[in-house]
N, C-alpha and C positions, 0 to 999 in steps of 0.2 A: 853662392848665386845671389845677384844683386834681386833690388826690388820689382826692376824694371823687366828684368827677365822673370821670374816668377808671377809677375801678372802677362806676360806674352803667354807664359805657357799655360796661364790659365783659359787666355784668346783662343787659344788652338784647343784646348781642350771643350771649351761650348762649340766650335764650329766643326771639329767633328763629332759631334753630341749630334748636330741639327743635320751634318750630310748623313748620317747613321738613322738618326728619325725618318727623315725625307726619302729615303731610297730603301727602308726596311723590308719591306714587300713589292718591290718593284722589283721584273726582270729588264734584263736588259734591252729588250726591244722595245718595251715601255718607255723606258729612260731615253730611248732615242727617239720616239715618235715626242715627247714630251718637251717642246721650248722652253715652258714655263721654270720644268724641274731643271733643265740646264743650268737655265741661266741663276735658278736658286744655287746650283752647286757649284757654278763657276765663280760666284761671286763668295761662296766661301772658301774656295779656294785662293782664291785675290786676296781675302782677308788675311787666310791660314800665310801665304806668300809676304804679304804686309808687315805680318809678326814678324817672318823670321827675318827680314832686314832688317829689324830695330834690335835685334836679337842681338846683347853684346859680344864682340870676336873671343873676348875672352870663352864665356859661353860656346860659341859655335866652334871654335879650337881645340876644345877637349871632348868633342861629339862628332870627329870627321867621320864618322862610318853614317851619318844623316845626308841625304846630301840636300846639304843647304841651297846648292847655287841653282840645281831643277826647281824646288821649291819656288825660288824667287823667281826663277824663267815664266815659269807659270804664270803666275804670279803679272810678271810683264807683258807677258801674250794676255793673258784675258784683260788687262787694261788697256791694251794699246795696240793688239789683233786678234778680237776678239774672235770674229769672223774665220780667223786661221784655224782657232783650235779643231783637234780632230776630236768629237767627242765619243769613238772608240776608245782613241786612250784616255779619255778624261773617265768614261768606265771602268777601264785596267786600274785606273789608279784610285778611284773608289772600293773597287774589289781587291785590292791589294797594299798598294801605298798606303795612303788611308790605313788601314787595320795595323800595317807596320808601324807605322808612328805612331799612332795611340799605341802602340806597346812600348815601343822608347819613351812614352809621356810617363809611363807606369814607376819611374823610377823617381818621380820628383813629387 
C-alpha cells in the first residue's frame, strides 16, 4: 500500500471517529429533527467520499467487496444535491455502513 492510501485511510478513519462521537447517544428521530447534526454528518461523509476517489485503483481493485462507487455517489450528491439526500438512509448508513467499514479499516 502506497503512502497516499495509507493516509486516506487514516481520513476515513478520524471521520468515522467524529460521526461515532457525534451520533453516540442520539436516536434517530433526534438525528432527524437535528440540521445541524446533518449537515456535520453529511459533510463527513463528503469527506469519507473525497478519500475514496483519490484512493489508488490499485487499492480499490483488491477490495471489490467495498463498494467504492456508493461511497463516491454520496459523496457527489451531498456536494452537488445536497438537498436530494434522504436522510433516512443517510441514518441506515450510519447505523450500518459506517460500522461496516470501520471494520474493513480494521485490517490496515
Amino acid at each position: 500500500m502506497n503512502y497516499r492510501d495509507r493516509t486516506l485511510i487514516e481520513r476515513f478513519r478520524e471521520e468515522i471517529a467524529f460521526i461515532k462521537r457525534a451520533t453516540v447517544s442520539v436516536e434517530k428521530e433526534l438525528f432527524l429533527a437535528d440540521e445541524v447534526l446533518q449537515h456535520a454528518i453529511c459533510m463527513s461523509l463528503l469527506t469519507i467520499g473525497e478519500c475514496a476517489n483519490h484512493l489508488s485503483e490499485e487499492f480499490t481493485s483488491q477490495y471489490p467487496e467495498v463498494a467504492w462507487i456508493q461511497i463516491i455517489a454520496v459523496r457527489n450528491l451531498a456536494a452537488h444535491g445536497y438537498w436530494q439526500l434522504d436522510m433516512r438512509q443517510i441514518w441506515q448508513a450510519i447505523q450500518k455502513d459506517i460500522p461496516e467499514f470501520e471494520l474493513f479499516l480494521q485490517q490496515f
